[in-house]
DSSP file (Angstrom, degrees, kcal/mol; ACC not computed):
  #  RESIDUE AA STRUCTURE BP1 BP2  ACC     N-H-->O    O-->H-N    N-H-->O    O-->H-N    TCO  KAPPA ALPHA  PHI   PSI    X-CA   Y-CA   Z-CA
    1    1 A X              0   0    0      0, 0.0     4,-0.4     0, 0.0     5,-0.1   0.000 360.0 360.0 360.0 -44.1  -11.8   22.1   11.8
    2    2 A X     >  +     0   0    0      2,-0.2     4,-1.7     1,-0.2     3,-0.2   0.823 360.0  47.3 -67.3 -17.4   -8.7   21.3    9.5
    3    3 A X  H  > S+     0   0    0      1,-0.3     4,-2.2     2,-0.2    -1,-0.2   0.882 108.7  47.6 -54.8 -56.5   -7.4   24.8   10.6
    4    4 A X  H  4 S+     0   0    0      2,-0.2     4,-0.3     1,-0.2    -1,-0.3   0.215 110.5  54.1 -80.4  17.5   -7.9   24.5   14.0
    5    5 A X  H  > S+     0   0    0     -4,-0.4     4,-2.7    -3,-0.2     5,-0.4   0.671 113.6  48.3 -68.1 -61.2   -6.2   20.9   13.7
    6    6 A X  H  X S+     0   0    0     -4,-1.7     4,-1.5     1,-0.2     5,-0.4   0.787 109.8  45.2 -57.8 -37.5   -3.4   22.7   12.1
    7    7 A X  H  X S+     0   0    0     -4,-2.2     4,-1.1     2,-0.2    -1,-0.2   0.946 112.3  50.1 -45.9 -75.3   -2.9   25.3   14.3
    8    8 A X  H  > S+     0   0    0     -4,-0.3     4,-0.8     2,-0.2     3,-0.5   0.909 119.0  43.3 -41.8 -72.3   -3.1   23.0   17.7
    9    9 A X  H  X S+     0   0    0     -4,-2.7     4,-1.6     1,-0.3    -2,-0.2   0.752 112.8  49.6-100.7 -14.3   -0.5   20.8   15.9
   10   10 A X  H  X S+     0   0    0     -4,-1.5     4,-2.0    -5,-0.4    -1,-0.3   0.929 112.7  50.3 -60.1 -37.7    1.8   23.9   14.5
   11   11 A X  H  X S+     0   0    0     -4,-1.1     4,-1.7    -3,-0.5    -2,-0.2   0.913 111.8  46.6 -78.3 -31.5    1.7   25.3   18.2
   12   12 A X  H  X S+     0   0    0     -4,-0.8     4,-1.0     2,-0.2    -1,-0.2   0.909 113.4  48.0 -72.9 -50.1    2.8   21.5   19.7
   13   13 A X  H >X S+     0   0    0     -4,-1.6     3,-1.1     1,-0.3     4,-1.0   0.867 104.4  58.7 -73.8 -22.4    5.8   21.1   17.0
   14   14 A X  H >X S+     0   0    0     -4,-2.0     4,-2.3     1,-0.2     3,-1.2   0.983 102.0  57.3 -81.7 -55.8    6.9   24.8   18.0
   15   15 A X  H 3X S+     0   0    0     -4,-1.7     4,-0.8     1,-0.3    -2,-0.2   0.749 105.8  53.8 -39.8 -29.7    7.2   23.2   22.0
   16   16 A X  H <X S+     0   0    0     -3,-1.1     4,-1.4    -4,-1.0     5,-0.3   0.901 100.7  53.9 -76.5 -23.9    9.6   20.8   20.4
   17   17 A X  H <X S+     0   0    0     -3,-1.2     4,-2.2    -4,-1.0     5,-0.4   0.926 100.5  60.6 -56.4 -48.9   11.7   23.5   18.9
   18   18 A X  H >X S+     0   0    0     -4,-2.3     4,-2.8     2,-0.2     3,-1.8   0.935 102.6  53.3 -65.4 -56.0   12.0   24.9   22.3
   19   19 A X  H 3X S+     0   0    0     -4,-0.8     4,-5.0     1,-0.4     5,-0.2   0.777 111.2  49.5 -29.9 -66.0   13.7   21.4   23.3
   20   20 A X  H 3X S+     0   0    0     -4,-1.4     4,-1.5     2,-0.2     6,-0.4   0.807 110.2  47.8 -22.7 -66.2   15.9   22.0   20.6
   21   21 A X  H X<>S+     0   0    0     -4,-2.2     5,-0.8    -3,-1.8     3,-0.6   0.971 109.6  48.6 -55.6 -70.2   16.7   25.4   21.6
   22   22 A X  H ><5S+     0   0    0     -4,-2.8     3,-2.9    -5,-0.4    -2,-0.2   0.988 105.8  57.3 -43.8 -46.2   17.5   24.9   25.1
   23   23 A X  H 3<5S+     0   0    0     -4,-5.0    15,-0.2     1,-0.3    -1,-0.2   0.729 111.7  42.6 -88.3   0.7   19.9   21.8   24.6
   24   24 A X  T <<5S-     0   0    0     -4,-1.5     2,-0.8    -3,-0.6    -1,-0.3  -0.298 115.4-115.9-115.3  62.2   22.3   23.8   22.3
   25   25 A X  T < 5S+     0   0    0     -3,-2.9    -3,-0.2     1,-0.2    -2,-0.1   0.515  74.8 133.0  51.6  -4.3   22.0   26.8   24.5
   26   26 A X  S   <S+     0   0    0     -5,-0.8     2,-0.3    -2,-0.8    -1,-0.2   0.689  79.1  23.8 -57.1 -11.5   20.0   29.2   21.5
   27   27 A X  S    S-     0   0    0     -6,-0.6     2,-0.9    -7,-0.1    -1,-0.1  -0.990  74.7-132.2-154.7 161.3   17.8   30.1   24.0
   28   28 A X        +     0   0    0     -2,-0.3     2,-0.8     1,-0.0    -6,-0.1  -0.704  29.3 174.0-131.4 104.6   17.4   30.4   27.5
   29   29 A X    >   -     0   0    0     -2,-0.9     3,-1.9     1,-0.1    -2,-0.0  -0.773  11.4-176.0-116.3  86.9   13.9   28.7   28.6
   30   30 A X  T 3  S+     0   0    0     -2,-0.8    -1,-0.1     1,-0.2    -2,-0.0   0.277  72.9  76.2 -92.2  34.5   13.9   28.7   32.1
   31   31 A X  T 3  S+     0   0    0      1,-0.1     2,-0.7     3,-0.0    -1,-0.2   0.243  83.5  74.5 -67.0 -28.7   10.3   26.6   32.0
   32   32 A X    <   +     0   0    0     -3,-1.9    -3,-0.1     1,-0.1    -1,-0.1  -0.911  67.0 174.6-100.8  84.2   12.4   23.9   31.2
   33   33 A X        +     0   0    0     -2,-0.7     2,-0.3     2,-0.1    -1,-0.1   0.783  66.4  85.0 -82.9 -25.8   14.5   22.7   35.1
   34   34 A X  S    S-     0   0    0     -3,-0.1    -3,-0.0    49,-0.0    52,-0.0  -0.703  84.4-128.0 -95.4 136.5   15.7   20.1   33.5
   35   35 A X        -     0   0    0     -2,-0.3     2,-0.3     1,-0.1    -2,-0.1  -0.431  18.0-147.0 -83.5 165.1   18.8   19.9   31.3
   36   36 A X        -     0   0    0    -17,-0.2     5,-0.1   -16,-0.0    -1,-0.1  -0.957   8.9-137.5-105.2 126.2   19.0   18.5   27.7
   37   37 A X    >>  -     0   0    0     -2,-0.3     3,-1.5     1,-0.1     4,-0.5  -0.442  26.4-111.8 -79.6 156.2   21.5   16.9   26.3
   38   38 A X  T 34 S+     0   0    0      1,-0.3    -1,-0.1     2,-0.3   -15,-0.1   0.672 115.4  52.4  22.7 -70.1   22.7   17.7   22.5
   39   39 A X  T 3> S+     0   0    0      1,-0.3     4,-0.9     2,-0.2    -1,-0.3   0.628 109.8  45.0 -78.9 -27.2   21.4   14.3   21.4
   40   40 A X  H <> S+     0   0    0     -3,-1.5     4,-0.8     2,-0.2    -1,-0.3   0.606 109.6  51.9 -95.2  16.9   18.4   14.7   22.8
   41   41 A X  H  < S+     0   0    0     -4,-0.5    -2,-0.2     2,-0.2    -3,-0.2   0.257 103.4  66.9 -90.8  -1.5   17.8   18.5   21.4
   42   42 A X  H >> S+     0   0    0     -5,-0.2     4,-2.2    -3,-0.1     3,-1.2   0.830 106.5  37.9 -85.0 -53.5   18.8   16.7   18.2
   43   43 A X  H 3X S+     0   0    0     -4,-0.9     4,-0.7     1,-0.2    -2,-0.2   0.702 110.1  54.1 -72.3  -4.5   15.4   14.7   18.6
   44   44 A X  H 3< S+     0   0    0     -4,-0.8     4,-0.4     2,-0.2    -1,-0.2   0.620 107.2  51.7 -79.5 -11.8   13.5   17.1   19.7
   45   45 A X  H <> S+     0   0    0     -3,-1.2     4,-2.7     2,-0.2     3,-0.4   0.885 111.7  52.3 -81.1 -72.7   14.7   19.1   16.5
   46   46 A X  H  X S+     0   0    0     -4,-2.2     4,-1.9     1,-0.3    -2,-0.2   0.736 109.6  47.3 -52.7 -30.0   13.6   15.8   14.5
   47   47 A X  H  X S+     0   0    0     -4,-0.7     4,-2.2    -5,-0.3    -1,-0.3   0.818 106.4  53.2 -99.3 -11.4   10.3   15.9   16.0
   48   48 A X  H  > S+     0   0    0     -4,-0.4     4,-0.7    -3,-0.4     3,-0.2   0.990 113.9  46.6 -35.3 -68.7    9.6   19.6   15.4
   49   49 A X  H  X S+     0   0    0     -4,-2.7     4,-2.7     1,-0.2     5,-0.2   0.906 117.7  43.1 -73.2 -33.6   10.6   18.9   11.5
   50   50 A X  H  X S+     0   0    0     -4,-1.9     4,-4.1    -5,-0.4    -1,-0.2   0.948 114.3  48.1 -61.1 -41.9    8.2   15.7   11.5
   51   51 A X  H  X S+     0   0    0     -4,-2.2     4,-0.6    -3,-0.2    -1,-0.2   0.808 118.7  42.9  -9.3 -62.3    5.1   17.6   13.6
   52   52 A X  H >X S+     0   0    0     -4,-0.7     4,-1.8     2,-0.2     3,-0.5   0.860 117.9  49.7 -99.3 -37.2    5.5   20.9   10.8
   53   53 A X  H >X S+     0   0    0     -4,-2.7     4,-2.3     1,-0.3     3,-0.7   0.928 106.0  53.3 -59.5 -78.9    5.8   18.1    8.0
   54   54 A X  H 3< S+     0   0    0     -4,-4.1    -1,-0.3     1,-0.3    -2,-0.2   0.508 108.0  47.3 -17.2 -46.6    3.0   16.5    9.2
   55   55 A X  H XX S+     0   0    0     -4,-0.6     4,-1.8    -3,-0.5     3,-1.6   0.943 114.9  49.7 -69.0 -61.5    0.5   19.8    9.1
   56   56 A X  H <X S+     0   0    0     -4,-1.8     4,-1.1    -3,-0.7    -2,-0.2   0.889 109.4  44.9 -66.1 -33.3    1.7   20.6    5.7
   57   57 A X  H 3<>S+     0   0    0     -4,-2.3     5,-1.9    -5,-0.5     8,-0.4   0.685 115.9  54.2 -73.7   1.0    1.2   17.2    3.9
   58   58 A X  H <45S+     0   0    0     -3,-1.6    -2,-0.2    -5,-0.4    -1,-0.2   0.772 110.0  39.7-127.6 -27.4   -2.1   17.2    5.6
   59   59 A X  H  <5S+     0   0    0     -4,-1.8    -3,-0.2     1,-0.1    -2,-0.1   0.865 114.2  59.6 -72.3 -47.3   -3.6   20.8    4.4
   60   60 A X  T  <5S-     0   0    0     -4,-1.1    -2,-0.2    -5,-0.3    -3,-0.1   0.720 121.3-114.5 -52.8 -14.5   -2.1   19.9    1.3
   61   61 A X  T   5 +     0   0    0     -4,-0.3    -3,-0.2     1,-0.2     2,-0.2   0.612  63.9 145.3  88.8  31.6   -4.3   16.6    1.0
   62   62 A X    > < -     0   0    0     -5,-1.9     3,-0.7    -6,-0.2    -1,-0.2  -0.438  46.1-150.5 -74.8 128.9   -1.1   13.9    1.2
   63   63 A X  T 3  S+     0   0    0     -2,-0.2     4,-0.3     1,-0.2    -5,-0.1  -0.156  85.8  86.5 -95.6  58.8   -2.3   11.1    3.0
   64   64 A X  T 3> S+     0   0    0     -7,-0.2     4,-2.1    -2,-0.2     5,-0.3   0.291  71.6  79.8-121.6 -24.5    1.7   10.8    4.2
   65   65 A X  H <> S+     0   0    0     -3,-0.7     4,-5.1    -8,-0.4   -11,-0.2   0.923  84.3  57.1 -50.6 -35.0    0.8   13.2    7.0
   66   66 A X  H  > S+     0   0    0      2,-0.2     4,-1.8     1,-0.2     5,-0.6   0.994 109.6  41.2 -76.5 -64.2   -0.7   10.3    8.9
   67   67 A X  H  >>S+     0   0    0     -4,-0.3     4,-1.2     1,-0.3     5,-0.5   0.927 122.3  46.6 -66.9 -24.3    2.7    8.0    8.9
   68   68 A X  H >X5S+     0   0    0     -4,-2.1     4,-2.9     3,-0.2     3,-0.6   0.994 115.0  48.9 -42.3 -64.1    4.6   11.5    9.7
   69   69 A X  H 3X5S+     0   0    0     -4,-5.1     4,-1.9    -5,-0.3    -2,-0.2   0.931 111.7  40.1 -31.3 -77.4    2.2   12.0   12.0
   70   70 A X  H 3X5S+     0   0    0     -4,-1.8     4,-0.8     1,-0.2    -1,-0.2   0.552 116.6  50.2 -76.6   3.8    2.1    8.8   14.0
   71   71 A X  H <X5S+     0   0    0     -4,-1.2     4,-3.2    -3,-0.6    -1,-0.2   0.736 110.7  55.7 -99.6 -22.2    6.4    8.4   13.9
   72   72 A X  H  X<S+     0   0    0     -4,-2.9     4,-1.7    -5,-0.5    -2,-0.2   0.968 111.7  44.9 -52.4 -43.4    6.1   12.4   15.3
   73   73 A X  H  X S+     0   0    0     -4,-1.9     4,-1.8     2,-0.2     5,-0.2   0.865 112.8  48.1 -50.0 -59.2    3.9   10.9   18.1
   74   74 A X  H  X S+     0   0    0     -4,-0.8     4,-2.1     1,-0.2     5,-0.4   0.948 116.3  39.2 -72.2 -50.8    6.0    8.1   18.8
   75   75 A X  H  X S+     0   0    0     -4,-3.2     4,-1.8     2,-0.2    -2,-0.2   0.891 113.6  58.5 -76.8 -12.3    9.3   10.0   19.0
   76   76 A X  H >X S+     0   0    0     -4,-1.7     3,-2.9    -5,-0.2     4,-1.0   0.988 108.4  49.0 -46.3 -92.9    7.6   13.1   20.9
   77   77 A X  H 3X S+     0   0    0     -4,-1.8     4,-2.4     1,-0.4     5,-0.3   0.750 102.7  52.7 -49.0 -45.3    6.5   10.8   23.5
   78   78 A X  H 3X S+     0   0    0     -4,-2.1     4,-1.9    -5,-0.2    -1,-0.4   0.976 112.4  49.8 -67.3 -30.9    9.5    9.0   24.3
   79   79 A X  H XX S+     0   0    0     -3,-2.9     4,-3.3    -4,-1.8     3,-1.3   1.000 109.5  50.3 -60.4 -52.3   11.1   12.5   24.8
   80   80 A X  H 3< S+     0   0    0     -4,-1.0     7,-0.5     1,-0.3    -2,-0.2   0.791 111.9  48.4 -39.1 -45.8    8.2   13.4   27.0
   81   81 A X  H 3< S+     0   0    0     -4,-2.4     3,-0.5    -5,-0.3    -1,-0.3   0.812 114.7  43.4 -64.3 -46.1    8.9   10.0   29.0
   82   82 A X  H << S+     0   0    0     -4,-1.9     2,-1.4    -3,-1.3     3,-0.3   0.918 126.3  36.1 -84.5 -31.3   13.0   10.8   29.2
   83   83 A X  S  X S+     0   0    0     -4,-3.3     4,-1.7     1,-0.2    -1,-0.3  -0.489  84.8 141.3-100.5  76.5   12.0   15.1   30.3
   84   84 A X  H  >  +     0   0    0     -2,-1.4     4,-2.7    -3,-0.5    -1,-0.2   0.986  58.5  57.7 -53.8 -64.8    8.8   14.0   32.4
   85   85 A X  H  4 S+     0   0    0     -3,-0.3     3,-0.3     1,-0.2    -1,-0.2   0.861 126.8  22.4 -40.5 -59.4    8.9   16.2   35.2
   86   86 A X  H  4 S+     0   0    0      1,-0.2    -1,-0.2     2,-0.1    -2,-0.2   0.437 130.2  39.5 -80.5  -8.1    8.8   19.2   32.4
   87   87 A X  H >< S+     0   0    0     -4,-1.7     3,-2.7    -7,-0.5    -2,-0.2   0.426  77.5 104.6-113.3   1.7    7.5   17.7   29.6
   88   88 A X  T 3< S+     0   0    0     -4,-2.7    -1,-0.1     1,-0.3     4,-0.1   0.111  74.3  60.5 -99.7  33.4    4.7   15.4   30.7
   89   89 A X  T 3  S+     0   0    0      2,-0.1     4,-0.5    -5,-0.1    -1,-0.3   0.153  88.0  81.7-120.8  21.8    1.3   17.4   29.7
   90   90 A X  S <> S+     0   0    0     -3,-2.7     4,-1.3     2,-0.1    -2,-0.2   0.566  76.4  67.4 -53.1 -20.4    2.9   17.1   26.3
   91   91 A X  H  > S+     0   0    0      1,-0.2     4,-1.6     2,-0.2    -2,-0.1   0.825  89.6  66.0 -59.0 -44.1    1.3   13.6   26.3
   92   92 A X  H >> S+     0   0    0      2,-0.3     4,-2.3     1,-0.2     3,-1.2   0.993 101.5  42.6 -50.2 -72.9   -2.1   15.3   26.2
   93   93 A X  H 3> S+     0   0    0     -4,-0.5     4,-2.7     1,-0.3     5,-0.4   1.000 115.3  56.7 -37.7 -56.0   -1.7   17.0   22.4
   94   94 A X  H 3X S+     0   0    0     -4,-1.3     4,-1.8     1,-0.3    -1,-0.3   0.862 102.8  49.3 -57.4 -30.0   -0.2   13.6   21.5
   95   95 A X  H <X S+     0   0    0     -4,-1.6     4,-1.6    -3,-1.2    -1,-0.3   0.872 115.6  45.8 -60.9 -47.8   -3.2   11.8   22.6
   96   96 A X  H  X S+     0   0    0     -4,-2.3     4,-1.3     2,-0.2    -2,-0.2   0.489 109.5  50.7 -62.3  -3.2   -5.2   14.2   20.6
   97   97 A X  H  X S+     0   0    0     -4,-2.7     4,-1.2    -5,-0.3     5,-0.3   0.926 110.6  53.9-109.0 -64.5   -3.0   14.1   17.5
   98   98 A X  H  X S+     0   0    0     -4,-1.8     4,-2.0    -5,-0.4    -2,-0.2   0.794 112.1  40.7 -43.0 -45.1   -3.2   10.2   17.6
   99   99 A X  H  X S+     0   0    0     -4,-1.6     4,-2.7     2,-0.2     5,-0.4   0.966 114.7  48.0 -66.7 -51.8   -7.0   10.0   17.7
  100  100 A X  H  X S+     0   0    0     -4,-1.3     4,-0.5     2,-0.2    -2,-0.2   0.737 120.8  42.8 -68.3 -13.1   -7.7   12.8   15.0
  101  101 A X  H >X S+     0   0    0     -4,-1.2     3,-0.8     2,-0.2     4,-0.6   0.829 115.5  48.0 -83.9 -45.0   -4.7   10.6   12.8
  102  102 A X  H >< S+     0   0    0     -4,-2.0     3,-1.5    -5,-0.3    -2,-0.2   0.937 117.6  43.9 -58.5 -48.2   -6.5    7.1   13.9
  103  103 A X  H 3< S+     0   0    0     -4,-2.7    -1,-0.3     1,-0.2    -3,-0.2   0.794 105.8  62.4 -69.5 -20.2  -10.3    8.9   12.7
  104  104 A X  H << S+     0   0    0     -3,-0.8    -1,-0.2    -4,-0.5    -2,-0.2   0.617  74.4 107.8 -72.0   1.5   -8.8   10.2    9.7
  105  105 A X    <<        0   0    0     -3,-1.5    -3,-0.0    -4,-0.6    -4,-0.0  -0.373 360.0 360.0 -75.8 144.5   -8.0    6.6    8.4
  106  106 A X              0   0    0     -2,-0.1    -1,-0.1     0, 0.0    -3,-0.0   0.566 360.0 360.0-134.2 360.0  -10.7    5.9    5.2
């Protein structure tokens, strides 16, 4: 289960990297209709590193993953909210990533 946790949430933080990608032009993701500005391909950048943080403090046995975790959640989602139209069955992972953080509390 902690694999396939990791896995799921490696595979989500890689979707922000795409953000990332697209809004300084490194890639050309035409999945994406909408454009992204700089500033926000800077947070989407920020929520990548918090996402991949998050997975490593959390095989490693940190309990720091969780507040990683739940500020990755929160700034994911407000991107999700400004790209809706392209972004909005990212909310789903994030729902899961918030309940598996909220049952891991001890």
């Amino acid at each position: 289960m902690k694999t396939a946790f990791a896995i799921f949430m490696t595979i989500h933080g890689l979707i922000h990297l795409l953000g990332f990608l697209k809004a300084f032009q490194l890639a050309d993701i035409k999945d994406f209709k909408r454009p992204i500005s700089r500033q926000a391909g800077i947070f989407w950048m920020i929520s990548f590193i918090l996402v991949i943080s998050a997975v490593n403090l959390y095989l490693a046995g940190n309990s720091y993953y969780i507040g990683f975790g739940f500020t990755a959640i929160l700034i994911s989602q407000v991107l999700i909210i400004g790209a809706w139209e392209d972004a909005k069955y990212g909310t789903i992972p994030n729902i899961i990533f918030a309940i598996l953080l909220l049952l891991s509390f001890q």
